[in-house]
C-alpha positions, -999 to 999 in steps of 0.1 A, spaced: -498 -613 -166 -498 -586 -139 -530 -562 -141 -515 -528 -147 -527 -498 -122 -535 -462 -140 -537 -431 -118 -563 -404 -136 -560 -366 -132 -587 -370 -105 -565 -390 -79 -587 -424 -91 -564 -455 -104 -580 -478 -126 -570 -518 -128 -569 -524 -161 -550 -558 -183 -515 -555 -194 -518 -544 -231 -549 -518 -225 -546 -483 -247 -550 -450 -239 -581 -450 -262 -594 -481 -249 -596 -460 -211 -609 -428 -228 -641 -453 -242 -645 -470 -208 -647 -436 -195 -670 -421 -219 -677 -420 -258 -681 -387 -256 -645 -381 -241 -629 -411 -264 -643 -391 -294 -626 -355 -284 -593 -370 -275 -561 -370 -299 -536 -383 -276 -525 -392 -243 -503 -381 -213 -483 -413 -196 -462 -401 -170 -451 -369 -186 -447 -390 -220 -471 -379 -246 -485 -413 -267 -510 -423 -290 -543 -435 -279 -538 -467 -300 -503 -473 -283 -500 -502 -255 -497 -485 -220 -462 -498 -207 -473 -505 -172 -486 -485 -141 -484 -448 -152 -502 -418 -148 -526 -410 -173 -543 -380 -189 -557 -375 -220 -552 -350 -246 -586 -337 -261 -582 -313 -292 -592 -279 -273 -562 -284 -256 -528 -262 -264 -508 -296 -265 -534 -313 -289 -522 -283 -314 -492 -303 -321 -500 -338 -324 -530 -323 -351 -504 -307 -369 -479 -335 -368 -503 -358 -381 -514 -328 -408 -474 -332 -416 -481 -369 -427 -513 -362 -446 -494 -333 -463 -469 -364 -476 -495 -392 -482 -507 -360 -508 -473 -352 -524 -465 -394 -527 -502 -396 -544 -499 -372 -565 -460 -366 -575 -452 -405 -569 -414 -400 -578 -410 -374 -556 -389 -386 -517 -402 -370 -489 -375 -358 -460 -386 -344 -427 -416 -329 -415 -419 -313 -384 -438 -295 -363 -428 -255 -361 -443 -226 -340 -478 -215 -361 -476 -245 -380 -456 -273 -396 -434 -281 -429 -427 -308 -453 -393 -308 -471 -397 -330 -503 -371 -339 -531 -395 -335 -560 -387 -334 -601 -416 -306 -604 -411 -272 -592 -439 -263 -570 -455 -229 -570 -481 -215 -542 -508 -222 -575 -502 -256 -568 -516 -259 -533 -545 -263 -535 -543 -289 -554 -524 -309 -525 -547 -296 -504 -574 -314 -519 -556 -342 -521 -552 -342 -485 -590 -331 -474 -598 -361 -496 -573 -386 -475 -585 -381 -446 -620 -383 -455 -610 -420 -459 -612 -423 -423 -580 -440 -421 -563 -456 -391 -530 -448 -383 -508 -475 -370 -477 -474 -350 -450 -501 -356 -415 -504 -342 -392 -526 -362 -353 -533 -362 -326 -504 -379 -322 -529 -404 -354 -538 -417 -365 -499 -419 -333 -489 -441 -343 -518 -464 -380 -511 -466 -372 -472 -477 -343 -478 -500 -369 -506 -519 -397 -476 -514 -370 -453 -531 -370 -428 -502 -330 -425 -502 -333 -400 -476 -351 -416 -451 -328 -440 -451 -303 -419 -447 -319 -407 -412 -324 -443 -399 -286 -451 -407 -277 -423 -392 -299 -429 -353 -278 -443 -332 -309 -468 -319 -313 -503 -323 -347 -504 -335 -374 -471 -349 -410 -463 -348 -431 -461 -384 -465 -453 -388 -490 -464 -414 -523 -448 -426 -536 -465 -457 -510 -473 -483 -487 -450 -468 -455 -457 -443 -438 -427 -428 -407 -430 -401 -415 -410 -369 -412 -412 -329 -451 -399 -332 -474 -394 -316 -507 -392 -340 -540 -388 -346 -556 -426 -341 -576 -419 -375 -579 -394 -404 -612 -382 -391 -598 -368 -358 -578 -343 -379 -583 -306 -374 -586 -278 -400 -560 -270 -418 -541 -245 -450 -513 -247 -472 -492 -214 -467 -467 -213 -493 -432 -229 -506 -397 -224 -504 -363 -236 -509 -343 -258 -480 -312 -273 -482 -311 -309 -472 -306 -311 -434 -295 -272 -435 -263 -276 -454 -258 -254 -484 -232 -283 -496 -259 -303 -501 -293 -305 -528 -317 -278 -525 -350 -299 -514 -386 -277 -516 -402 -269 -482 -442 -270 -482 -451 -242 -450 -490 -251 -434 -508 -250 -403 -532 -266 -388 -563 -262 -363 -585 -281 -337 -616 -260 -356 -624 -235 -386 -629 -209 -361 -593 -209 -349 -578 -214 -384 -600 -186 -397 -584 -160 -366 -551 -174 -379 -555 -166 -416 -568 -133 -407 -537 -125 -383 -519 -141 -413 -529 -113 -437 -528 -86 -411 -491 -94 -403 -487 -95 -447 -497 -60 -449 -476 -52 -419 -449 -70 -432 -413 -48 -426 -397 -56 -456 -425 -41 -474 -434 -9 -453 -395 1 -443 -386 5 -483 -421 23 -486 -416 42 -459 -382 56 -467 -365 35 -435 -343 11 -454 -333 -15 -481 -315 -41 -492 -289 -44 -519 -275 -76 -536 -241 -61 -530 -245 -71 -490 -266 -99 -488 -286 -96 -458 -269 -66 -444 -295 -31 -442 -284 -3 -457 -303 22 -438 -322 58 -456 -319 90 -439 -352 85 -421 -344 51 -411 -311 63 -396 -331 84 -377 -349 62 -361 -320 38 -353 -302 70 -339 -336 77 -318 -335 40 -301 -301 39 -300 -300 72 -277 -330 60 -260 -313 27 -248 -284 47 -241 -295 71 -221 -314 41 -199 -283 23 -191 -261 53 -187 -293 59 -156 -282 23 -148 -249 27 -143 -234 12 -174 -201 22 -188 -200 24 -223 -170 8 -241 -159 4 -279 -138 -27 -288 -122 -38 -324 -144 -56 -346 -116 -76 -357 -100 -101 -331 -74 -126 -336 -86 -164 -336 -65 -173 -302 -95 -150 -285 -121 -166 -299 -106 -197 -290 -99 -189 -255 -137 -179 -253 -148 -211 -268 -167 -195 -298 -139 -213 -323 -151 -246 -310 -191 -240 -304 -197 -210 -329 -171 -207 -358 -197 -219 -387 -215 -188 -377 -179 -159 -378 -166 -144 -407 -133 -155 -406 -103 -138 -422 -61 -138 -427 -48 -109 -435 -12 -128 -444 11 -101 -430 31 -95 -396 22 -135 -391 -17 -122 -379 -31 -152 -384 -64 -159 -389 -90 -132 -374 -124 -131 -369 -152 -101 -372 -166 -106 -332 -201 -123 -333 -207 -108 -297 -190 -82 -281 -188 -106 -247 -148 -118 -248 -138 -83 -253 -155 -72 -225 -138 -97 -207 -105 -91 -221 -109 -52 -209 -117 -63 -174 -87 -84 -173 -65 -56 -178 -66 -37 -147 -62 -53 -113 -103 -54 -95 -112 -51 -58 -148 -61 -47 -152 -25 -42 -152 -21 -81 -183 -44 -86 -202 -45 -106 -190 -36 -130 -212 -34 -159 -199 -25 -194 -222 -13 -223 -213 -17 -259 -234 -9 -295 -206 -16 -320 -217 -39 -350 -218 -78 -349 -209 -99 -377 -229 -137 -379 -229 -160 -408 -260 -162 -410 -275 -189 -435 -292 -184 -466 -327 -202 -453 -331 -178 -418 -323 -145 -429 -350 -125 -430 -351 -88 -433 -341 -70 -405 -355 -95 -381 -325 -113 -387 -293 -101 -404 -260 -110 -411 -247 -72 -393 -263 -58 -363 -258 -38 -332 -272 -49 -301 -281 -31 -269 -255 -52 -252 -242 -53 -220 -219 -76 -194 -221 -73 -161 -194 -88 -133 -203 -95 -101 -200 -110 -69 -222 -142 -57 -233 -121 -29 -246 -90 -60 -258 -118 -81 -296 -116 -71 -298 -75 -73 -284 -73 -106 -303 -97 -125 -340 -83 -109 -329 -51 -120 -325 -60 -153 -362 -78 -152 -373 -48 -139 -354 -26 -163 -370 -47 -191 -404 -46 -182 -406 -6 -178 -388 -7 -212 -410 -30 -231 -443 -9 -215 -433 23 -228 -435 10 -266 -466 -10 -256 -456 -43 -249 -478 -53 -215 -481 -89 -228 -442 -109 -220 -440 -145 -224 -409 -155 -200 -388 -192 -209 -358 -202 -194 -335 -223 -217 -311 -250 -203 -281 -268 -214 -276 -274 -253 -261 -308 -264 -228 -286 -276 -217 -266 -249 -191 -261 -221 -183 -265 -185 -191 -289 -160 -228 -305 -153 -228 -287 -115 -216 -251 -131 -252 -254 -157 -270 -266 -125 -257 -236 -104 -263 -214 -127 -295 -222 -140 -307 -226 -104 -296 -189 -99 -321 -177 -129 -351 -201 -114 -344 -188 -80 -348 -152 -91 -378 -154 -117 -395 -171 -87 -386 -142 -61 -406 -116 -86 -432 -138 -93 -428 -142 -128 -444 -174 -142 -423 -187 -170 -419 -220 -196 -388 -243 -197 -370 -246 -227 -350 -273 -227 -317 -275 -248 -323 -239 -257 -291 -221 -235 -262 -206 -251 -234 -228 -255 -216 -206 -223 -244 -205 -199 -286 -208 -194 -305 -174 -204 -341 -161 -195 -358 -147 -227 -385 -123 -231 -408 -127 -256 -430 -96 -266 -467 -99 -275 -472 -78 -302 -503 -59 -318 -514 -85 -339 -512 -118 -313 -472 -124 -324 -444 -130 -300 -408 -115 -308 -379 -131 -286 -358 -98 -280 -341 -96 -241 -318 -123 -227 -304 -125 -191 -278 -155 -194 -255 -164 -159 -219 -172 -172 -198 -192 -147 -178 -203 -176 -161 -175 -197 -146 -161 -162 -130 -192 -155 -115 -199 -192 -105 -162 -190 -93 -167 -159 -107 -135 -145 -103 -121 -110 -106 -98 -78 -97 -92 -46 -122 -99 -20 -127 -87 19 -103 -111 29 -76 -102 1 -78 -135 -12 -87 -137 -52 -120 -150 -65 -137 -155 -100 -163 -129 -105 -196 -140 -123 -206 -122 -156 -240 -116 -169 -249 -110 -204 -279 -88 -210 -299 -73 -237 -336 -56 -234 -341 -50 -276 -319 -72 -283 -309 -65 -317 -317 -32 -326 -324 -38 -364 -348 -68 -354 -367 -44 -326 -369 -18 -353 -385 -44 -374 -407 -55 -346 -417 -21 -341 -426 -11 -380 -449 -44 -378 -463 -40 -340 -475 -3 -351 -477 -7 -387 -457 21 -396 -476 48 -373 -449 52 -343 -456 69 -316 -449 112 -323 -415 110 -302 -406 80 -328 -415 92 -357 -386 103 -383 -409 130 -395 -436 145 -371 -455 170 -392 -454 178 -427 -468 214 -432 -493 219 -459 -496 247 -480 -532 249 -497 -521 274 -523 -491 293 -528 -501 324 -512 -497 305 -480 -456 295 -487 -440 324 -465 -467 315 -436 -458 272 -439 -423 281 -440 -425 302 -406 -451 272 -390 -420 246 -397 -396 267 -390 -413 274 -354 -420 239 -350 -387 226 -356 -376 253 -332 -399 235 -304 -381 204 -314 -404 191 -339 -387 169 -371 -410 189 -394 -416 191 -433 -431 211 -455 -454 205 -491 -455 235 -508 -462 219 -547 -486 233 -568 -506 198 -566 -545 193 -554 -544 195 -515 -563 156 -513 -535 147 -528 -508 160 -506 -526 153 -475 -532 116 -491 -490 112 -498 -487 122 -461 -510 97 -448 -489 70 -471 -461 79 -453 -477 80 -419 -468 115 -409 -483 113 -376 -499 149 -383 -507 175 -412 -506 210 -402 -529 227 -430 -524 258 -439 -553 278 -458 -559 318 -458 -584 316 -430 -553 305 -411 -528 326 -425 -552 355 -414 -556 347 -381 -520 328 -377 -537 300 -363 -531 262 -376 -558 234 -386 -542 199 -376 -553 166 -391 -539 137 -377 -529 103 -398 -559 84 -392 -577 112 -406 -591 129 -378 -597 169 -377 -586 186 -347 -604 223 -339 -580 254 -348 -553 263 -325 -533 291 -320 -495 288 -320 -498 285 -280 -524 256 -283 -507 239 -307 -473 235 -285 -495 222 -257 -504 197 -276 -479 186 -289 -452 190 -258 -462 159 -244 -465 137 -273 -429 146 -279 -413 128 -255 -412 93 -245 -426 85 -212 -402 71 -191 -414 58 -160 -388 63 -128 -360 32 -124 -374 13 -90 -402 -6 -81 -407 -40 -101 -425 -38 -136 -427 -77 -137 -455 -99 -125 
């Protein structure tokens, strides 16, 4: 048999016999390095150390410090979580288990409803599996012979999965007693497992679908060290505290009623700070050129249809049939983007007109499913900060930079200076031709190159109509929030059949951009009450300053500080109860009144003002004059000038 020839990272190629492992190279290489690694690289392929090498390749190894060891520890942690469950709750069937962003999940079909007390129970369980040291194994074996092996096993549902793979043959993987189906790759050995915790549990429909049983999900994560877990945890708790669905009823903002499921209904000061961001958004694309437009929420299925939604999207619409004036069935709009496209149709378009860029903020509608709603970060009603943009090839390059650039100013003014950039391709469901996605998505490389942003490929990821470039912000606490989307859209101008007239009076297809820099504006609010746990910036806040009255000899003198701060422009309250004044000052701070204006007779005498701001601080007396100093600055949000790139 042919020697097989691996290239290392160094440039070096190894001759090595047909049949030699990963591992196997790691030990030859040292046991130091054997010992660190969980996995290896083979030509782009990520495998298990233990797996045969399938002939020359390419070769680096995985070592657990690594970012890509995360997920092979926490896929294996996945398996250990089941091995648990099977040996302690033997009747229960185990379902999927993969790996997610901070962590990884488990959905079981267990007779015993789990509660977060049990976990640590299972997590003994586990910490005492893999101090078995146990090797983990990787088989392949025909369709037929895995179906058999679960059904006789009594896992009906991973049965179910094999029947349904359209392969010939699947991978399992054994550790101990235990036998899991899975394309891999793992751990060689229990030992090589990382730290890891048990979050909590919830419900999951099997496979997503609400038709079918209601499985419990097991949430944990999973670390190369205690150190790194530890961080997490304590991120964990910080982001509990800061949690929006907590802090926005506290704080007056908004709250949920079982009347609309998943659908805000929004307080006074809440609807003040919607309004705020709102105008603020609005004001930066009416800068950008943007025309604002306002189409029905209510379109008749032959749109949606037209625009593809019906076929890619329709689990997701609220569908309805009026029955009169034969309507037909009608749809609340999802997205705003085949109305925009229906206006531009309407009127006859030169070159000389683009682009054209049309802004809308009416409300979406999505069908959003029970199991990924989640407070306002994602609804079933929303508004977005939505825009499409048509435009010639030849503008194609100008207008999507400016809406990088546009973003990054944007995201800096609220604080965000750490933005993770991907760029998602071609889903399995989608439309159009291969060579449209390739243009396209060669149009949104070309330009993230030409401002020197680095980004990540996401694969699969696109809307069904066209590629997108995401922005993820970084937030205070080490999160990131995907909020602005660039997507190129060859596709919806061509089912529309959309037009203008070019230099040479002959008609052409314009492209259309869809754009977003918050995104929703429910979820950036949400990201916002988390990012600055409830203390928003002065210009953000829906009450500034609450004016404190120490006794009631000072009421006529609070009442004319308010009213003269509200006349400067200041959202201003005032306290004038007969209570202690710790305790009014502590109620303010609850609500995270950016400042107290305290009013005592010392300052009623010398109509000055003693300020103390939310985190407690005392600020020297000021005199009317001082105080609107201050405070001018604070009041408004500080836009930086539209020009010059942001990214990079």
């Amino acid at each position: 048999m042919k020697p097989l020839h691996i290239t290392l990272p160094d440039g070096s190629v190894r001759e090595v016999a047909a049949g030699t492992t990963a591992q196997a190279i790691a030990a030859s290489i040292g046991q130091r390095l054997e010992k660190a690694s969980v996995a290896a690289k083979v030509d782009d392929v990520v495998y298990d150390l233990t797996r045969p090498l399938p002939g020359d390749c390419k070769l680096q190894l995985i070592t657990r410090d690594s970012k890509e060891a995360l997920e092979v520890l926490r896929h294996s942690t996945a398996h250990l979580l089941a091995q648990a469950i099977k040996e302690l709750f033997p009747t229960a069937q185990i379902t999927i288990g993969p790996v997610i962003e901070d962590g990884f999940y488990y959905d079981i079909d267990c007779e015993k409803k789990l509660s977060p007390e049990d976990l640590p129970a299972i997590e003994k369980k586990m910490e005492e599996i893999a101090a078995r040291k146990l090797d983990i194994r990787r088989e392949e074996w025909p369709k037929e012979k895995a179906v058999a092996f679960f059904e006789k096993q009594g896992e009906h549902y991973k049965a179910e999965i094999i029947r349904d793979l359209g392969e010939a043959t699947v991978s399992v993987y054994h550790q101990g007693e235990f036998t899991d189906l899975c394309r891999g790759p793992h751990v060689p050995n229990t030992e090589r497992l990382g730290k890891f915790k048990l979050l909590s549990v919830a419900g999951a429909y099997w496979r997503g679908d609400e038709k079918n049983k209601m499985l419990q999900r097991i949430y944990g994560t999973a670390f190369a060290n205690q150190k790194d877990l530890d961080e997490y945890l304590t991120r964990l708790e910080e982001a509990r505290k800061r949690d929006h669905r907590k802090l926005g009823p506290e704080l007056g903002l908004f709250t949920f009623l079982p009347i609309s499921p998943a659908m805000p209904f929004y307080l006074p000061k809440g609807t003040l700070l919607f309004n705020l961001l709102a105008k603020f958004i609005r004001e930066q694309m009416n800068q950008g050129g943007y025309q604002e437009v306002i189409c029905p929420q209510l379109m008749q299925s032959e749109m949606w249809k037209v625009s593809g939604h019906w076929d890619y999207y329709k689990d997701n619409m609220f569908l309805t049939d009026p029955g009169g004036e034969g309507e037909g069935t009608m749809s609340l709009k999802p997205m705003n983007c085949p109305g925009h496209a229906a206006l531009f149709k309407t009127s006859l378009h030169s070159y000389r007109d683009l682009p054209l860029r049309y802004a809308e903020f009416s409300r979406l509608h999505r069908y959003e499913r029970g199991g990924v709603i989640h407070g306002l970060m994602r609804t079933r009603t929303f508004s977005q900060d939505d825009a499409h943009i048509f435009c010639t090839p030849d503008q194609f390059d100008s207008e999507v930079r400016a809406v990088i650039d546009d973003t990054y100013r944007i995201y800096k003014l609220f604080g965000f200076r750490d933005i993770l950039v991907r760029l998602a391709t071609r889903p399995e469901k989608s439309m159009g031709t291969a060579e449209i996605w390739e243009q396209s998505t060669k149009a949104l490389e070309r330009n993230l190159n030409a401002v020197g942003l680095k980004f990540e490929w996401l694969p699969g990821e696109g809307a069904f109509y066209g590629p997108k470039i995401e922005f993820h912000i970084k937030d205070s606490i080490g999160r990131y929030w995907q909020c602005g989307t660039i997507q190129a859209d060859f596709n919806l101008p061509e089912r529309f059949e959309l037009e203008y007239v070019d230099t040479d009076g002959s008609t052409r297809r314009p492209i259309m951009l869809h754009r977003a820099i918050f995104g929703s504006l429910e979820r950036f609010m949400g990201i916002l009450v988390e990012h600055f746990n409830g203390h928003f910036p002065l210009w953000l806040s829906p009450v500034q300053a609450k004016v404190i009255g120490v006794t009631e000899d000072q009421t006529a003198y609070a009442q004319e500080v308010a009213s003269t701060l509200q006349n400067w422009g200041v959202r201003a309250e005032t306290d004038l109860r007969y209570e202690k004044l710790g305790y009014k000052i502590r109620e303010a701070q609850v609500q995270k009144i950016p400042f107290m204006v305290v009013l005592g007779q010392k300052e009623m005498e010398s109509r000055t003002v003693t300020v103390r701001k939310s985190s407690g601080e005392n600020l020297p007396p000021m005199s009317f004059d001082e105080l609107h100093k201050y405070l001018e600055p604070q009041l408004k949000a500080a836009i930086e000038p539209r020009g010059g790139s942001q990214a990079g």
